[in-house]
C-alpha positions in Angstrom: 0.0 0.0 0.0 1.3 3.4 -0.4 2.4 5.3 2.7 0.2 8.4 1.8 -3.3 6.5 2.0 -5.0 5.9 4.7 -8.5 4.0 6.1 -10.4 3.4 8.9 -14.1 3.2 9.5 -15.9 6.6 9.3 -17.7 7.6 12.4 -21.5 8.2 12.6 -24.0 8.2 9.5 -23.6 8.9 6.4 -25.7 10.2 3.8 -25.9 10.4 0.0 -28.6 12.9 -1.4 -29.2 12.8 -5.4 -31.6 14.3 -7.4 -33.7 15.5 -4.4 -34.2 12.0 -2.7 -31.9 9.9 0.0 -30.0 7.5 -2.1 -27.8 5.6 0.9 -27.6 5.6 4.5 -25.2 4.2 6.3 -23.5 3.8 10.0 -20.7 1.6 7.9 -18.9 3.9 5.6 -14.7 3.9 5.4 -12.9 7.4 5.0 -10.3 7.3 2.5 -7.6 10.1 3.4 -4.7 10.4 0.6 -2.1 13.1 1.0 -2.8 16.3 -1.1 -6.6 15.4 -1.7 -9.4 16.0 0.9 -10.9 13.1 2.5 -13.4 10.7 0.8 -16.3 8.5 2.2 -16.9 4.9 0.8 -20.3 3.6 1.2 -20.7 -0.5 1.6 -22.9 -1.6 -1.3 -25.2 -3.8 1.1 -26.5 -0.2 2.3 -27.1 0.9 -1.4 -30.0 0.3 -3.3 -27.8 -1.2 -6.5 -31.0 -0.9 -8.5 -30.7 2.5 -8.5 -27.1 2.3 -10.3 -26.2 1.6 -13.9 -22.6 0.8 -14.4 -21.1 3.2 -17.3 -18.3 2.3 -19.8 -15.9 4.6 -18.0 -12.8 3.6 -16.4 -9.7 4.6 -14.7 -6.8 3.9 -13.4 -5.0 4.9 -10.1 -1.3 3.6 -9.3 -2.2 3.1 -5.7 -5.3 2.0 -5.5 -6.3 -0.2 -9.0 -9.0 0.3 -11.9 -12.0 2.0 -10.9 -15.4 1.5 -12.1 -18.3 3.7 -12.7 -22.0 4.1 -11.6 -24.5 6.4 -13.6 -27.5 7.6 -10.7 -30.8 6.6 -12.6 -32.5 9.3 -10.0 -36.3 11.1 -10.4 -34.8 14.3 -12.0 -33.0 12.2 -14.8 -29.4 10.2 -14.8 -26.4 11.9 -13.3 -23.6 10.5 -15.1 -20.9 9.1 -13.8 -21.6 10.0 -10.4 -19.9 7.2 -8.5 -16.8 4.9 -8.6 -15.8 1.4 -7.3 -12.6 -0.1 -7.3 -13.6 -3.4 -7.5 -10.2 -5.0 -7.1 -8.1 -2.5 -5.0 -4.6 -2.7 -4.1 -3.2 -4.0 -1.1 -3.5 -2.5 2.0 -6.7 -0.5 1.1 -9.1 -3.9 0.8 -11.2 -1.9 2.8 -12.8 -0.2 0.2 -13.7 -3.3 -1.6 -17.4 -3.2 -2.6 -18.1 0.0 -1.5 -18.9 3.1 -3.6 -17.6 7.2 -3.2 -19.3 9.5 -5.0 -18.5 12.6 -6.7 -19.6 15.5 -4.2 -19.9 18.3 -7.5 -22.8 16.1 -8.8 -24.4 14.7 -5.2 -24.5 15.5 -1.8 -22.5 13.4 0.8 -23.0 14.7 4.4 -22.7 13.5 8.0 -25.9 13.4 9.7 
């Protein structure tokens, strides 16, 4: 794992709002902290109403934590593109994050209740 990453499990509940409506709630998110970028939450797929995702044809690719894949909202007010990412095989030392979703905070709200 590379030194400058970092998880543990995020305290209290967590919260994605898209498109007006709750899409996730969860006491079981991870923060992700990485040196020079501002924290991230990872929400557990278990908590997430999958049915509300559609998995895009974009990709990436991080050196320190793997390929990412990523998640189109299908919400009331229409899709939101490429709203989350999954890295469904990440790197060692951040397993953590494995099957759990972040979101991009530009395009959804994630908030601590």
């Amino acid at each position: 794992m590379a030194d400058h990453i970092k998880t543990r499990k995020a305290p209290g509940t967590w919260v994605v709002r898209a498109g007006g409506a709750v899409q996730i709630e969860t006491r079981n998110a991870i923060e992700l902290t990485e040196s020079g970028h501002a924290p991230l939450i990872y929400f557990p797929r278990d908590d997430l109403a999958m049915a509300l995702l559609e998995k895009s044809a974009k990709t990436t690719h991080c050196p320190h934590k793997g390929d990412a894949t990523y998640y189109t909202i299908e919400a009331k007010s229409g899709p939101i593109a490429d709203a989350a990412w999954s890295y469904e095989k990440p790197k060692a030392g951040i397993e953590a994050i494995a099957r759990h979703l972040a979101f991009h905070t530009d395009r959804v709200t994630v908030e601590e209740l």
